[in-house]
N, C-alpha and C positions, 0 to 999 in steps of 0.2 A: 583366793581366800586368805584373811590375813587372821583368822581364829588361832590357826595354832601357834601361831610366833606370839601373839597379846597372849593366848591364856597363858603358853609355859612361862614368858616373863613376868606373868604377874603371881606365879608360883615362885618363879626364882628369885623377885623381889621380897618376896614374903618370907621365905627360906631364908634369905641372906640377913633378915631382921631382929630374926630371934636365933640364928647360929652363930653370926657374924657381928655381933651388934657393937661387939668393945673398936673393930676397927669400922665401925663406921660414924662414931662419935663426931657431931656438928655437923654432921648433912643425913643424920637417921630422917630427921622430918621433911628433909628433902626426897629421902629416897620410898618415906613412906606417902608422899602427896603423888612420885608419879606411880606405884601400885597404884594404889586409890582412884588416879584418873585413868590410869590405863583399863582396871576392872571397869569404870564406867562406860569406857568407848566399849567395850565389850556389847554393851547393850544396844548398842546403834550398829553395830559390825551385820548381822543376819542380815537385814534389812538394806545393808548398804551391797551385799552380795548376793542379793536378790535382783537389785537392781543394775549392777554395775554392766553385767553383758549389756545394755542399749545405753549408758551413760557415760562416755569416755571421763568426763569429769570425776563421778563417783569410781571410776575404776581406778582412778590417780589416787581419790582420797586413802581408799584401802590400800595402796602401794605405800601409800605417805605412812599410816599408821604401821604398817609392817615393818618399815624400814625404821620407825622411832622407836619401837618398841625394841627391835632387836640391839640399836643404838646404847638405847639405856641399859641394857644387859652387858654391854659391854664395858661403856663407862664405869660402871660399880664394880662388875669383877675385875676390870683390871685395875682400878682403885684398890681394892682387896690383896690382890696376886702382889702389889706393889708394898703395900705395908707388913704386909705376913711372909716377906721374903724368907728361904732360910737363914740367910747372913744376916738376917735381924736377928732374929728366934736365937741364933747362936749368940749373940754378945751377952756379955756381961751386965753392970748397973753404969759403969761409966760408957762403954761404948754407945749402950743403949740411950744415955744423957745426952748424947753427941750426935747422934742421928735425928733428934725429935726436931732439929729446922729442918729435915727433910721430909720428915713425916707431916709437919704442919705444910711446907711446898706442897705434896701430892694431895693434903687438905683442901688446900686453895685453889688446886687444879679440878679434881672434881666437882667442887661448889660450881663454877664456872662450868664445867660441862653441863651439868646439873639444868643450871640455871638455860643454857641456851636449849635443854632438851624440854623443861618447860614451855617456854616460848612457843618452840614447833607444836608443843601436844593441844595449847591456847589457841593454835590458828587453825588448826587441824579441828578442834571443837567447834569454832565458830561458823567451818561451813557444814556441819549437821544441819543450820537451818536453812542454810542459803542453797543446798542442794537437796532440801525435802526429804532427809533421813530423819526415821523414826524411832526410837527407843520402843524394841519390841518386850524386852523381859529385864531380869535381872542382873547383873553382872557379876555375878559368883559364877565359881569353878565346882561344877558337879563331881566328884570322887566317885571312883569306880567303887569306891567302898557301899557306898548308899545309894549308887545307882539299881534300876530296875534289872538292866542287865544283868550285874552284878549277881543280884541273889537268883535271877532266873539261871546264869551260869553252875551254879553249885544243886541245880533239882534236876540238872539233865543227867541222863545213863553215861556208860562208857562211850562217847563216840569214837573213842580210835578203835572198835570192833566194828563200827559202822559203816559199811561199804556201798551201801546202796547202786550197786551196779545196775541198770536198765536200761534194755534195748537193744543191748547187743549179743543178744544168743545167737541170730544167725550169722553176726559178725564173725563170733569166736568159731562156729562150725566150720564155717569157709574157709577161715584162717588156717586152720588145725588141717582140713582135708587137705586143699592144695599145697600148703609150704612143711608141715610137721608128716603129714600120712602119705606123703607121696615114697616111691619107693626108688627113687633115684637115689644114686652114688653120688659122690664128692661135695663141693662146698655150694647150697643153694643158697640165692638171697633173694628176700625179699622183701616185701617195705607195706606198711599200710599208710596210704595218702587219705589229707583231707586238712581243713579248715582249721583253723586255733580254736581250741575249746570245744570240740566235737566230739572228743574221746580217746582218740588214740595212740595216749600212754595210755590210756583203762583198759583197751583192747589191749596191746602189748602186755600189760602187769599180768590179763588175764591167764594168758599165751604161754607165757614165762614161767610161769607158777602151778600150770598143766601138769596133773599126772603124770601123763604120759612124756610130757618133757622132760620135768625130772627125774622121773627112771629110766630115761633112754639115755639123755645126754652126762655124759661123764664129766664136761666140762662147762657151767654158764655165768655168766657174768652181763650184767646190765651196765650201761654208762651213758650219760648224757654228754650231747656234742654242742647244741646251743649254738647262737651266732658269734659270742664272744671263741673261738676255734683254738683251741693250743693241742696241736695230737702231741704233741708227751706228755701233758699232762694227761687225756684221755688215755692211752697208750700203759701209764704208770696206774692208772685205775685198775684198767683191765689187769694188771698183773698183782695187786693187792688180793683181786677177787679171786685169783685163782690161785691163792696158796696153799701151801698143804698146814693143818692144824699144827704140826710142829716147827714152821720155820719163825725165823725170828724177822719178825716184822720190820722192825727198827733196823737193823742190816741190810734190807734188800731196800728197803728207802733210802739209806745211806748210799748201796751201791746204785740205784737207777740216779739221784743228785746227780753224781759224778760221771755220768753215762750220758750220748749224745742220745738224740730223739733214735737212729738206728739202732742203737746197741738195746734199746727201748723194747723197739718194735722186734727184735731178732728174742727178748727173752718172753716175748707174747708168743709167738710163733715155736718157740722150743716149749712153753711150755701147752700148746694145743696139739702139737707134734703125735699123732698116732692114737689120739683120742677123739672119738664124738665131740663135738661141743655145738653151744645155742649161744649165741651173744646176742646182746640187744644192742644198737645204737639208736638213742632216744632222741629226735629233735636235730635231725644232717638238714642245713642250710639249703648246701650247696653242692657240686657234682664235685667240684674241685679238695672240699673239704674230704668227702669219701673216698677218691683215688690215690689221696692221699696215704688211707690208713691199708689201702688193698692188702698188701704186701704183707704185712702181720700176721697173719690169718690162712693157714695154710689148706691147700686144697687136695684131699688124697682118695684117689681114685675108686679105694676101696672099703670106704667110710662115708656116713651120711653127715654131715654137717651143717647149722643152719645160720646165717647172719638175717637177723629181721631189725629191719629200719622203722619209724618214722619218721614223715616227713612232709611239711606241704605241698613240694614238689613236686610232681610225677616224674619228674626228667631227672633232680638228682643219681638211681642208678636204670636209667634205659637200657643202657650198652650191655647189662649184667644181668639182670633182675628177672628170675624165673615166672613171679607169678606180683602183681600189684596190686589190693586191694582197695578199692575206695571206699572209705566210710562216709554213711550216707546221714542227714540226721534225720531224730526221733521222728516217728510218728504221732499224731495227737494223742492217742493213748495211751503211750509209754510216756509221753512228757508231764501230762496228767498222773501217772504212777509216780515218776520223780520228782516232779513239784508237789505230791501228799509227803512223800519220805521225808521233804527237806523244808517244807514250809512248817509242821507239825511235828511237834514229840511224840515217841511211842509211833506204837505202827497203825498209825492212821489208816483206815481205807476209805475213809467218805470226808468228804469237806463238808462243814456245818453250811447248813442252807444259808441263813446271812451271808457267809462268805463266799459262796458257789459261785456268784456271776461275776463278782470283783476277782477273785483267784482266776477264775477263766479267761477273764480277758488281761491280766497281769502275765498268764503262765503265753498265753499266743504273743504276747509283745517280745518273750524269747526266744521268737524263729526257731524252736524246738531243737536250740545248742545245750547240750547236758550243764556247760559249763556257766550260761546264764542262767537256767537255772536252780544250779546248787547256788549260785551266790545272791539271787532275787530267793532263794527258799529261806536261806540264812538270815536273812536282813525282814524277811515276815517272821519267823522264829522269835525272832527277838522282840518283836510287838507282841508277841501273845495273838488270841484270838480279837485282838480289836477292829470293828469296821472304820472305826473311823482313823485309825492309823492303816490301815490296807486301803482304803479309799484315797489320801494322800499320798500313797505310794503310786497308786496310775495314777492320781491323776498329773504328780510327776513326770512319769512315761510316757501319758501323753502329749505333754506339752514341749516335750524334747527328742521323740523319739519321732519321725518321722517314716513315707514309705523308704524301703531300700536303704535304711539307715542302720548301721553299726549299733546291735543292741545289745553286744557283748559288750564295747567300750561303753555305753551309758550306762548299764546297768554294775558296772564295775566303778564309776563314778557316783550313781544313788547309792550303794554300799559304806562308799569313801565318806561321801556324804554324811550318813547314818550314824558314823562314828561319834564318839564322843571327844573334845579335845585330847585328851592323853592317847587314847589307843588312836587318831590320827598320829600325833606324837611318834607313838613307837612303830608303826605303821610306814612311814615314812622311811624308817630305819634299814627297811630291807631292801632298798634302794643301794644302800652302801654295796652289798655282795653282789656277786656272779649272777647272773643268768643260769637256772636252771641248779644253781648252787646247793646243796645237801649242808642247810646250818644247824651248826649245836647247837641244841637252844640254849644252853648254860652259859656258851657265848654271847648268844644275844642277847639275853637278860642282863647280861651282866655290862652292853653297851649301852644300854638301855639306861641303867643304874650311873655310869660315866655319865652320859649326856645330859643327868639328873631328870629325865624324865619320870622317877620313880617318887612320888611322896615319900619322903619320912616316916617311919614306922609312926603309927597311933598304937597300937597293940607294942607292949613290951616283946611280946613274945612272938612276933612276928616279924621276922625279916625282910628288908626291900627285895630281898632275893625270894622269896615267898609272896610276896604281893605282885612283882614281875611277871609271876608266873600263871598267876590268876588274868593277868593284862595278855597273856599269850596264850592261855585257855580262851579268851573271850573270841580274839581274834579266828582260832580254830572254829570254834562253834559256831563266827559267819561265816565260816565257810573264805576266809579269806587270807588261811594259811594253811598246809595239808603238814599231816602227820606223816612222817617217813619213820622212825623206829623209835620203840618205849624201853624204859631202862624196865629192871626185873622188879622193881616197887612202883609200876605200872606210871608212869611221868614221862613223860616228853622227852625222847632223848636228841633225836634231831627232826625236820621241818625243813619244809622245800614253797616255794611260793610258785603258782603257773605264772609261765612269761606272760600274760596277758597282765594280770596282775603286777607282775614286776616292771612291766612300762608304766603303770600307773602311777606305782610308787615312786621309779625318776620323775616324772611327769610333773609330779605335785610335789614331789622333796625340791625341784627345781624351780616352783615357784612358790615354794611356802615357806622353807629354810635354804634358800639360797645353792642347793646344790650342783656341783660341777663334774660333767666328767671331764677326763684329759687320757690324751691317747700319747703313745711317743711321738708317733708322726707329727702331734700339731707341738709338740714343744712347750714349757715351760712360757714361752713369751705372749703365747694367746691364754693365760689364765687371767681368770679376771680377780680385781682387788676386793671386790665385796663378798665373793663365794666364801661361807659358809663352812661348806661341809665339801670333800672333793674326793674322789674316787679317782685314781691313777693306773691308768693296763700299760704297762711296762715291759720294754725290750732288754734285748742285750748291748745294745749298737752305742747307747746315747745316755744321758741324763734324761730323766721325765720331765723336771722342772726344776727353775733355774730359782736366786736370790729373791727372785721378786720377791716384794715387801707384801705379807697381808695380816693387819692384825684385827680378822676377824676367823679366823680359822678355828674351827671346834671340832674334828676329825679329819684325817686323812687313812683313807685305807688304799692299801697296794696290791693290786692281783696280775699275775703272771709270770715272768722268769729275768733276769740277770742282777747283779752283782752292782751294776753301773747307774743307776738309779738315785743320786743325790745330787750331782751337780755343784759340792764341798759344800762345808760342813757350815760355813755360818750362814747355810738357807734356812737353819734350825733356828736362830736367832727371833726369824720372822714371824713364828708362831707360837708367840706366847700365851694365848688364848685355847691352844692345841689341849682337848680333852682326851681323845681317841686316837689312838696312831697303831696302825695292823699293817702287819709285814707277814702274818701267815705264808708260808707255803712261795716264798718270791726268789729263793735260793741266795739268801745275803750270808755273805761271809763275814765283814767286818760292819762294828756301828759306830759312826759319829759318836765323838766322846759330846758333841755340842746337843744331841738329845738331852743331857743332863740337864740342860739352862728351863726345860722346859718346862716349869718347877708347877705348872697347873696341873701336867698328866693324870686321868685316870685309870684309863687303862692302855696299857701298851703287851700287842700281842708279837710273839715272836718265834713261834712255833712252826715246829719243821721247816729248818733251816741249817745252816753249816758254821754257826756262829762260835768261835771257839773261844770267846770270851768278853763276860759282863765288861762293858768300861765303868770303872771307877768314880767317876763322873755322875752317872745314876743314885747315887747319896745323898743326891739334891732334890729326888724323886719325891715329896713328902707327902704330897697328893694323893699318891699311886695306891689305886684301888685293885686291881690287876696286874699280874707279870707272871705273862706265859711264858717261858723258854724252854715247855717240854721240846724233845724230838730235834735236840741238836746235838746229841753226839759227843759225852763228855767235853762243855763248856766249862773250864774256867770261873770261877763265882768269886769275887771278891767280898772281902768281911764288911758290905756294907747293906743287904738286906734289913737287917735290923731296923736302920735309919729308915725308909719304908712305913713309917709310924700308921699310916691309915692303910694297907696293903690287908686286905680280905681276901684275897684267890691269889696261892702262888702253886704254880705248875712247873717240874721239874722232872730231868731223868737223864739219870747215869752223871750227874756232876761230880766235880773236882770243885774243890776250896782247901785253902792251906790252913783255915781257922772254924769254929764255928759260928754258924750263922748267925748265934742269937738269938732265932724267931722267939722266944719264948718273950721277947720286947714286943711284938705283936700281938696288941689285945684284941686287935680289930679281926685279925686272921682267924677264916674258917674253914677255906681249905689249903691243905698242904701237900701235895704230892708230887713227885715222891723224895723224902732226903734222905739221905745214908745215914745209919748208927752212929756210925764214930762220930760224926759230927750233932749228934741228937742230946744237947744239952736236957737231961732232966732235973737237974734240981730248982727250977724258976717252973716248970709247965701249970703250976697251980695257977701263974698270970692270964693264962691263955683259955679266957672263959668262953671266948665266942666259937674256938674250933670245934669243926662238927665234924671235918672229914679228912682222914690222916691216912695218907703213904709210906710209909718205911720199908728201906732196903736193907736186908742184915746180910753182914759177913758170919767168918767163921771164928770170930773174936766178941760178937754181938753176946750180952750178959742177958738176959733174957727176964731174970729175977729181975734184975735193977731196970730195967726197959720195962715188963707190965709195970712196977710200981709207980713210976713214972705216968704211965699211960692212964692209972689209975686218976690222978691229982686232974684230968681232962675233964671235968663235970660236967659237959655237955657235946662227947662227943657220941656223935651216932655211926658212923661209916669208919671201919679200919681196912684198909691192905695192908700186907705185908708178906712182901716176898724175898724170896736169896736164890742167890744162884750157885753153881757149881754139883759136886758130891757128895758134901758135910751133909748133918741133917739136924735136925731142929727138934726139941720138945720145948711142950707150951705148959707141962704142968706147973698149975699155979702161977695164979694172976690175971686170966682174961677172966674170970670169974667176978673181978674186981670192978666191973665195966657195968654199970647198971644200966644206964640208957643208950649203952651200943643195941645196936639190932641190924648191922649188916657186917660181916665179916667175912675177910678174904686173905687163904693162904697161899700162898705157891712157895714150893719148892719142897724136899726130900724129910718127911718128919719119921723120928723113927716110930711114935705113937701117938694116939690123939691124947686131948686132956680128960680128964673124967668128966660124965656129965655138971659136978659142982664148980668145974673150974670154966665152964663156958659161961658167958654171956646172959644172966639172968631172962633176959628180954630178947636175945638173939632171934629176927625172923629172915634172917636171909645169909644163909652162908654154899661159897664156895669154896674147895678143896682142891686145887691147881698143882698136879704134877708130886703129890705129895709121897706117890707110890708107899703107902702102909701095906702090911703082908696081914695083916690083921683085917676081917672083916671091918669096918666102921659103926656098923646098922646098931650094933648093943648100946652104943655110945648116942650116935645121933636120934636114935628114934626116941629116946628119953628129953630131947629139948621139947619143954612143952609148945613154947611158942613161932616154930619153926615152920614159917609158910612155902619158903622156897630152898630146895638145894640142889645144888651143882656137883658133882662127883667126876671131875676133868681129868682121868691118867690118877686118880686120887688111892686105887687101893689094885694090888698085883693077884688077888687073890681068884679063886674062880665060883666060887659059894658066897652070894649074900642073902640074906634071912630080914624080914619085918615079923616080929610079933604080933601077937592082937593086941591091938589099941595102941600101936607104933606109931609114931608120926601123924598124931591125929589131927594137926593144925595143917598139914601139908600141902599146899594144893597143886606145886611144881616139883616133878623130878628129873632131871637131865643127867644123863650119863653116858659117857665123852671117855672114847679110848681108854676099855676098859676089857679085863681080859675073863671075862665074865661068864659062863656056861649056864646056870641057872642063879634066877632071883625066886626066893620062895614066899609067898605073901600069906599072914594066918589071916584068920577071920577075923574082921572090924582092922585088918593093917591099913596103916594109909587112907581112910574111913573118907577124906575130902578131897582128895585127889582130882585137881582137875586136867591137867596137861603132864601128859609123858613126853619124855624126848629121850628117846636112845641113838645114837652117831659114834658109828666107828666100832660096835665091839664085834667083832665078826666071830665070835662063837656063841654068840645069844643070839639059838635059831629057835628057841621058845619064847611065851610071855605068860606071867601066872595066872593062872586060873582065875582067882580071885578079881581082876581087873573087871569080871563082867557083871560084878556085884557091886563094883562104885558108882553108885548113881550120879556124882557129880562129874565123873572123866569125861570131858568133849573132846578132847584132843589128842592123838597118837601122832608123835613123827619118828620116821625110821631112817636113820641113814645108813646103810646093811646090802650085803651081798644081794646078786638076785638069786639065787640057792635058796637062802635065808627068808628073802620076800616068797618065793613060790608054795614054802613050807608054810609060812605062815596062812596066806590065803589057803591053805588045802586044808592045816587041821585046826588052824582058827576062824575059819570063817564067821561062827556064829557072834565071837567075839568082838572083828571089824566090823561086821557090820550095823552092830550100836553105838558104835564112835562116833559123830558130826562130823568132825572133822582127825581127817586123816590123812596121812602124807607118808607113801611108803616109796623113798628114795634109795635105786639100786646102784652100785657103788665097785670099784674091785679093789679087796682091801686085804691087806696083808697079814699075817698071822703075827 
């Protein structure tokens, strides 16, 4: 398919016409005839890849047009990159005088490219008729905005509350009896086998998140193992998971960095050492991959402990493996139950008769794999109840779908299909990460937005970073990205894609934007000069990739581990077309000062890493949309952020710099987290109308008056942090009162008092209160914000009485409270009136719950993280109470006073 390479270019021609248009003066009508022709081939494109499987000729044609299309995108932006240098931007009026014969040279060089890329598009045209290609529609680019999808996406319920689990109840019985109810000592494992797309992570999540698992096991942590295999990075998971709530996170990443893979494994193994634990390993290859990790994981004679695998393998652990289960798939009538769930909104129990024998014989061409069809229920969802769009969908199926044929992979390709150019676009994208990877979606959106797959705001008021997210809702909604966790204003916080699906997306990122992968083993010298887009899994041993020259490169991402990874520094050279460049998480110490040259950048990621300092050279960065360098460990920052002029998300923590930053020169900047006081110029913040989301670090020199006022002049920020460290303590009276459209706020560290109710946040719906230790009850204070949906109370108050009045916190509908030294909460009549989820964790002398709780009609959710003391009391003399909960989770725990 050559759709997605013609439509983006003929957005990114159009794009560059009205943003770009002073440098493209005496070849605009050049650059506007091959939009124009490009849009037109567009209309011969369906029909040409309708036909191409039995026409080697028409399959060339579409390769031809792919390959010009991307051409001309190239041609003009690096025509662009060439005249909008910074060394132009920087000269004077005579400098500037003196450069214009070089400006008219790169004139005359593009005309000529120009021109010979017309010529191809002319001949490319003329065998439309010599090879019987049709013009089946129009050649405009549908907008998600005004697509059907679209407005169908915004009338659907919460689906990340939607689980539609079916079929495996007697799965999870067996599970639970043989591997969890058994009454054996020391370390059992065991593994549930079976097919791609059958279920079982769904069976394991179910497992994991048992009752009775989490009240038995004092220890658990899940982690995917995937074919891509690095055990310390697996190794480094497991011991994030298992922290205790006060250590410091950023420390023990630091320390596992500088740790070989055993010194890895030996602080997994101390820290499982004498407690119950349950681990998951999600998706073990290989036997050799698991023997690997044995060792970790200690085995004690007189404790019950459990490791539970997936796997397709049944042989991965033979030698070991107490008890195997194989998951079977559905039977007709539970396929029938998950094809109503996922074909229809609300909870269907009948299929409309029109649709009954098409749906029937759609849902049997899924060989009754849950995973074909959530993704054939998602892709009928999105028609609505039409027959004559369900009708085209078998008869799709059947015309491709054969006996004994793979209806997972087809049916994962009529989805691909289905797409609309851009969410193919972004779609592709997930191609770039890990196998079985856990991505922020903040991240993605925001590669998304690099790669310029993201239109232009139409709405003033609307952000590309808000219409991204609308393109990643849609994709959820087919079913063709899964929700892994929401932030507390209910959003998407990170997203996992099934490997089935993520071969897809190489699959087709490989023939539709050129994608590469490259491994260390094959070297630098087997990449090729036309890739795209390239994906690098990196050793310690070698360089990945050498000088070679490629100037089509518009991302490179890096996953895995060492330091040795460049191959010197003028490889940087080569990719000046370079939009994307991710070093997440690959352990680099120092950076090529020649990244600087690479003056298109948009986003460059650099997070968790050992980089101890920005080079200098980055000033040239003008581009730059992105710059992560949270989670490096007091990095060095030189005074040239500022320069940065289009930088919208900058991520920071625990920096040095000898100057201040400037940002208040970034108009475009919307998030900033986190920079230090001293360095927090306030008398310029009034420039910085686009910031929404601000991190601040204060010492014990931070002016607090001069800092809100400051904060005040931010007219459109919504999200604050602000934390300190040490034993000082902080008052906030007067000034966050100043804050009209904040509505999420975040303290941490020792305050000696809260502010009055008039000095908070007019509009404040979401505040938490991190380590703040107040000796003062809170409740008088906070239950007075009228618009206060969600709070957190984390180690926030020393006291052992807290009180709701009536008609307290009558917006509420989350309370979470975290290490907290608490003996009774008293709640009046009509307190906390909308209350929908409790969370108590950690307070071990709240071995009551108010009365009042069983008069909230809206509370579905109780979680408890608490003694089993604590849980026994409560089942004996609250019973009446748990037992109108939905959902409940009562987690026993041994916890210290």
């Amino acid at each position: 398919m050559a759709e997605v390479a013609v439509s983006f270019t003929v957005e990114k021609l159009g794009s560059m016409l009205v943003h770009k248009v002073a440098f493209l003066q005496g070849v605009a009508k050049q650059v506007n005839w091959l939009k124009e022709e490009l849009q037109r081939m567009q209309c011969f494109l369906k029909d040409a890849e309708e036909k191409q499987a039995k026409n080697e000729l028409i399959r060339k044609w579409v390769s031809d047009i792919r390959d010009v299309a991307q051409d001309a995108e190239d041609v003009i932006e690096t025509f662009i990159l060439k005249v909008d240098a910074p060394k132009r931007r920087s000269r004077g009026l005579l400098e500037t005088c003196a450069c214009f014969p070089g400006h008219v040279y790169h004139l005359d060089m593009v005309g000529e490219e120009i021109e010979s890329i017309q010529s191809r598009i002319k001949n490319i045209s003329k065998a439309c008729d010599r090879y019987g290609i049709q013009n089946l529609g129009e050649g405009t680019t549908t907008t998600m905005a005004s697509s059907e999808g679209f407005q169908w996406r915004r009338q659907l319920s919460h689906w990340q509350k939607d689980k539609h689990v079916v079929g495996l109840e007697a799965d999870v019985e067996s599970v639970l009896d043989k591997i969890v109810f058994t009454k054996r000592k020391g370390l059992i494992i065991g593994s549930i086998v079976g097919m791609g797309g059958i279920g079982k992570s769904t069976l394991a999540r179910i497992v994991y998140n048992n009752d009775t698992v989490v009240n038995r096991f004092e220890r658990r942590a899940w982690v995917c193992i995937s074919s891509e295999f690095s055990p310390k990075e697996i190794m480094k998971e497991v011991v994030l998971q298992l922290l205790e709530p006060d250590e410091d996170k950023l420390n023990v990443l630091e320390i596992m960095e500088r740790s070989t893979l055993e010194s890895v494994k030996s602080m997994v193994h101390d820290r499982l050492q004498g407690k119950p634990y349950f681990i998951v390993l999600d998706d073990v290859w290989e036997a050799a991959h698991w023997q690997s990790l044995t060792s970790a994981f200690p085995n004690e004679e007189d404790k019950t402990s459990i490791l539970l695998l997936t796997t397709r393998n049944r042989g991965v652990t033979k030698d070991d493996q107490i008890y195997a289960h194989k998951i079977e798939t559905l039977n007709r009538a539970k396929s029938w139950e998950l094809f109503l769930k996922k074909a229809f909104t609300g909870n269907v129990v009948e299929c409309p008769e029109e649709l009954k024998a098409t749906a029937w014989d759609i849902m049997q061409k899924c060989n009754d794999l849950p995973l074909a069809i959530t993704v054939i229920g998602g892709l009928l969802k999105k028609h609505g109840q039409s027959k004559d769009e369900w009708n085209k969908v078998l008869k799709g199926m059947n015309s491709h779908l054969k006996t004994g044929e793979n209806s997972v992979s087809y049916i994962m390709e009529l989805s691909y299909h289905d797409l609309p150019p851009q969410l193919k676009s972004c779609f592709l994208c997930l191609g770039f990460f890990k196998e079985d990877a856990t991505i922020r979606a903040e991240k993605l959106i925001q590669v998304w937005i690099a790669q310029g797959l993201i239109p232009p705001k139409g709405d003033k008021d609307e952000t590309m970073e808000e219409r991204a997210r609308d393109y990643l809702d849609e994709l959820i909604n087919r079913n063709m990205i899964q929700v892994k966790g929401m932030t507390k204003d209910d959003r998407v916080k990170n997203c996992l894609i099934h490997d089935f699906l993520h071969d897809l997306a190489i699959t087709k990122a490989k023939e539709e934007i050129s994608l590469e992968i490259l491994r260390d083993e094959g070297g630098g010298s087997q990449s090729s000069q036309k890739s795209r887009h390239r994906v690098i899994y990196c050793g310690t041993e070698r360089p990945v990739f050498s000088s070679q020259k490629n100037n089509h490169i518009r991302s490179l991402f890096f996953h895995g581990a060492g330091n040795n990874i460049f191959g010197g520094s003028t490889v940087w050279k080569n990719f000046q077309l370079l939009r994307v460049l991710d070093f997440e998480n690959v352990g680099l110490k120092i950076l090529p000062h020649a990244i600087g040259e690479i003056v298109g950048l948009r986003y460059l990621g650099l997070r968790n890493n050992d980089i101890k300092e920005l080079p200098i050279s980055f000033s040239r960065l003008k581009n730059l949309q992105v710059l992560d360098i949270s989670l490096n460990f007091s990095m060095e920052v030189p005074n040239i952020i500022w320069k940065m002029i289009n930088l919208r998300h900058l991520y920071m923590s625990r920096i040095t710099c000898q100057a201040s930053p400037k940002v208040d020169y970034l108009q475009h900047l919307q998030t900033l987290t986190y920079i230090p006081t001293p360095r927090w110029t306030p008398e310029h913040t009034a420039r910085m109308t686009s910031l929404r989301k601000l991190g601040l670090e204060l010492d014990e020199n931070s002016n607090i008056i001069n800092l809100c006022d400051s904060l005040a002049m931010l007219a459109n920020l919504l999200c604050l942090n602000i934390r300190w460290y040490g034993n000082h303590s902080i008052s906030f009276e007067g000034g966050l009162g100043n804050l009209p459209r904040l509505t999420q706020l975040k303290l941490q560290g020792i305050m000696t008092e809260l502010p009055t109710v008039g000095n908070f946040p007019p509009n404040l719906s979401h505040l938490s209160l991190n380590n703040t230790a107040l000796d003062k009850d809170p409740m008088p204070v906070l239950e007075k914000l009228p618009n206060l949906v969600y709070l957190k109370l984390d180690g926030a108050f020393t006291g052992k009485e807290m009180t709701i009045t009536s008609d307290g916190l009558p917006r509420l509908n989350v309370l979470s409270l975290r290490e907290l030294k608490l003996r009774n909460i008293h709640v009046e009549e009509d307190g906390m009136s909308d209350l929908r989820r409790l969370e108590i964790h950690r307070c071990p002398h709240l071995d009551n719950l108010p009365g009042e709780l069983e008069f909230m009609a809206q509370l579905g959710e109780l979680k408890m993280v608490t003694t089993e003391e604590i849980v026994s009391n409560l089942r004996e003399n609250h019973s009446h109470l748990l037992s109108r909960i939905p959902s409940l989770h009562l987690v026993t725990v041994t916890l210290n006073d």
